[in-house]
Backbone as CSV, one residue per row, in Angstrom:
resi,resn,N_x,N_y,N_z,CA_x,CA_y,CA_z,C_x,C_y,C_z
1,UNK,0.837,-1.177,0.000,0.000,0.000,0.000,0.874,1.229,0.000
2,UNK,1.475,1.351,-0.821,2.525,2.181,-1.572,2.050,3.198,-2.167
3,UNK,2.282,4.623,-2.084,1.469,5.949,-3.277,2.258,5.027,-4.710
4,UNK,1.766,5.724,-5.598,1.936,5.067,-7.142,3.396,5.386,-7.651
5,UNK,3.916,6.659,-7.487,5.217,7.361,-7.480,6.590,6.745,-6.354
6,UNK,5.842,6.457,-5.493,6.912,5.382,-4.844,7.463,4.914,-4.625
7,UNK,8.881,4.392,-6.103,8.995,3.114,-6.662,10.145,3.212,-6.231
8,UNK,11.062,3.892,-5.879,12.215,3.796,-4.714,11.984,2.806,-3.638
9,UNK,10.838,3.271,-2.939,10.375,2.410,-1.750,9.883,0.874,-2.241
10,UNK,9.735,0.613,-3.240,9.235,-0.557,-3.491,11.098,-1.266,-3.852
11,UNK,11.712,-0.296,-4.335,13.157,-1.033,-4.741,13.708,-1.400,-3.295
12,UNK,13.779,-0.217,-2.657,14.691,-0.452,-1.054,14.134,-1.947,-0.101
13,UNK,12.633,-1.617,-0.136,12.253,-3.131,0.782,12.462,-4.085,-0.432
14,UNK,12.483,-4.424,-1.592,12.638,-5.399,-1.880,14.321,-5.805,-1.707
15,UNK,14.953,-5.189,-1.265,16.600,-5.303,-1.518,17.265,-5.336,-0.041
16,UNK,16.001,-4.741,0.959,16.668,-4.746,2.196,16.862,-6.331,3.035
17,UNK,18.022,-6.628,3.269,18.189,-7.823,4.084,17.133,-7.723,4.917
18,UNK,16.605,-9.066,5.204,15.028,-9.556,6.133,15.490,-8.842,7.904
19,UNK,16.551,-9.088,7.752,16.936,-8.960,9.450,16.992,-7.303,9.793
20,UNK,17.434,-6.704,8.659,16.985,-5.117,8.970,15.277,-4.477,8.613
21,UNK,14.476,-4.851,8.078,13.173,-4.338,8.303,12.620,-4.692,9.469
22,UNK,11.925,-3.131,9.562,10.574,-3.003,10.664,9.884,-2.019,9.665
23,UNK,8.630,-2.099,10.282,8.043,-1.230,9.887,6.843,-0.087,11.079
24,UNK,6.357,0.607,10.413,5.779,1.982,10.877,4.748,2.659,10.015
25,UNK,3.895,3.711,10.832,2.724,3.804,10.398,3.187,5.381,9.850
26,UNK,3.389,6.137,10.388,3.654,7.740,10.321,2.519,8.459,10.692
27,UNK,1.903,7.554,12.066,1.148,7.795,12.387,0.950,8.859,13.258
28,UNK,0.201,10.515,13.261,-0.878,10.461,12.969,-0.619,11.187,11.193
29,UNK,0.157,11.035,10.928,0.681,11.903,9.592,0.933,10.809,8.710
30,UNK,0.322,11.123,7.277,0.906,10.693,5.746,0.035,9.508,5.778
31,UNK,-1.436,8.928,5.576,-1.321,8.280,5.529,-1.321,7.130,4.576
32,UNK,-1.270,5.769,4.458,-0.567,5.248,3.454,-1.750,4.495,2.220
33,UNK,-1.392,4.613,0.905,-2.436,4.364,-0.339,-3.228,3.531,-0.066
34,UNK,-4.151,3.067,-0.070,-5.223,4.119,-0.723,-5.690,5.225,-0.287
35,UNK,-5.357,5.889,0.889,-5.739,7.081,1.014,-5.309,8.382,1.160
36,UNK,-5.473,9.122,0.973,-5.211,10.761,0.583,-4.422,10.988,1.424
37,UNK,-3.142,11.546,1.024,-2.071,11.774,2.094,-2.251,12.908,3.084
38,UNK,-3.950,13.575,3.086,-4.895,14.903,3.639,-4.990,13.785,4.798
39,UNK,-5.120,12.893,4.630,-6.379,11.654,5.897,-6.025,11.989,6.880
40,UNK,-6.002,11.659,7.740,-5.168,11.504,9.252,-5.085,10.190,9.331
41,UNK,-3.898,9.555,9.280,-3.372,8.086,9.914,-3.736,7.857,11.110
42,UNK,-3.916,6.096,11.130,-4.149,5.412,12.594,-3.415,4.195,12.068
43,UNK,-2.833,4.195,13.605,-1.572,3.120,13.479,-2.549,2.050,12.958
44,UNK,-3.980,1.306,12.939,-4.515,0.088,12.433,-4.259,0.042,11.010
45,UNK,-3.847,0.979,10.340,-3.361,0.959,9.339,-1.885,0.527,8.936
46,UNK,-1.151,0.135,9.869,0.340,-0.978,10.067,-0.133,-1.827,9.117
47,UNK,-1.176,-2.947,9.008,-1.430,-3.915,8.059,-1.535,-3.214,6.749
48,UNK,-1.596,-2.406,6.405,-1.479,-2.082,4.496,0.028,-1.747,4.311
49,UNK,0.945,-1.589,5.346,2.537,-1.737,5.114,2.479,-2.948,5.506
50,UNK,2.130,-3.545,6.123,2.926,-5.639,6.456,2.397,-6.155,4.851
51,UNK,0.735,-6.109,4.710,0.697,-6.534,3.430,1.534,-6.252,2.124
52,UNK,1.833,-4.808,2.193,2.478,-4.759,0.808,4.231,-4.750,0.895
53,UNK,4.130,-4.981,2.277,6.023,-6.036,2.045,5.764,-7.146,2.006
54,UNK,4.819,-7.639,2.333,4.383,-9.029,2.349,4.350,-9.716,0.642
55,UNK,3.774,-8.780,-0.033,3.959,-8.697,-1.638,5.032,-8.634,-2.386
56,UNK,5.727,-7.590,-1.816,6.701,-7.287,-2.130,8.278,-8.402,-2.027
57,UNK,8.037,-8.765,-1.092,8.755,-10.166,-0.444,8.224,-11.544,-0.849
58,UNK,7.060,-11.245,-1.405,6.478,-12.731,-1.838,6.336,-13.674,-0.323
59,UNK,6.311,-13.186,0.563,5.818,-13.787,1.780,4.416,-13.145,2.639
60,UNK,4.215,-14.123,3.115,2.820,-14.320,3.752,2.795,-12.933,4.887
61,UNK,1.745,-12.321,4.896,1.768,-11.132,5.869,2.400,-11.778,7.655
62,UNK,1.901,-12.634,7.497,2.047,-13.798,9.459,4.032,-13.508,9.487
63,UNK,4.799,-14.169,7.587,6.089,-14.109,8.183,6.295,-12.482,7.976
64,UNK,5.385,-11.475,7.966,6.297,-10.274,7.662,6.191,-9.896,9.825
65,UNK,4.779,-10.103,10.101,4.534,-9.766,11.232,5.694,-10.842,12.237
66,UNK,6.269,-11.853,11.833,7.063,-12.680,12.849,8.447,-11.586,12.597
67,UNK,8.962,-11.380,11.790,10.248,-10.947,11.156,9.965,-9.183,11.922
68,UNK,9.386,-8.583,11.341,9.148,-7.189,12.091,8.914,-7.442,13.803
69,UNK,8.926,-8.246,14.346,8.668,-8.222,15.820,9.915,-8.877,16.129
70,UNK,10.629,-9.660,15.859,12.034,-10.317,16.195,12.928,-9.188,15.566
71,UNK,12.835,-8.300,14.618,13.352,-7.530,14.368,13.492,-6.189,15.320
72,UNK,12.195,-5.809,16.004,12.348,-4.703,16.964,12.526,-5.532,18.069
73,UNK,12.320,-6.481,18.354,13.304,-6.854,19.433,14.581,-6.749,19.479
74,UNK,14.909,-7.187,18.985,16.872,-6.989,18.552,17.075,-5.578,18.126
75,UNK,16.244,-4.731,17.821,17.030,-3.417,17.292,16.643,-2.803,18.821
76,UNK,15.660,-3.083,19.662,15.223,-2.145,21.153,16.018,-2.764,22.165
77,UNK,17.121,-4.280,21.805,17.618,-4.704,22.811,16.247,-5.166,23.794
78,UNK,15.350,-5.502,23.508,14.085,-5.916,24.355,14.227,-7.331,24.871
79,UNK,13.684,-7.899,25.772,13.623,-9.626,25.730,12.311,-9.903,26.191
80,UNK,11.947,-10.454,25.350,10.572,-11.457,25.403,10.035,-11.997,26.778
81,UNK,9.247,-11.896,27.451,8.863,-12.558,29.110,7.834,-13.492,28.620
């Protein structure tokens, strides 16, 4: 869920090693295609970025959501309880 002009961003996640993506909403600002970059964002809108790396990666939205959460773990230094 990419604006149409984009196509940088569609090159970078397809090229970025799995172990460096996370992702983000730009939430309450910009929010992401299909809608008017006027909208006001809500982070429930995270799933139209998992889906379209999920596309983009040719993997299932479940491994983008496993990979983005083991990923901010290790980048926040966090540990799992």
């Amino acid at each position: 869920s990419i604006y149409p002009n984009a196509k940088k961003s569609l090159e970078v996640a397809a090229n970025t090693p799995e172990e460096y993506i996370l992702i983000e909403t730009d939430s309450p600002y910009m929010a992401p295609y299909p809608f008017s970059r006027n909208d006001i964002n809500h982070t429930r809108n995270i799933t139209l970025i998992r889906d379209k790396l999920a596309e983009i990666l040719c993997r299932t939205p479940e491994d983008i959501e496993n990979i983005t959460t083991r990923n901010a773990y290790n980048a926040f230094n966090l540990s799992k309880k």
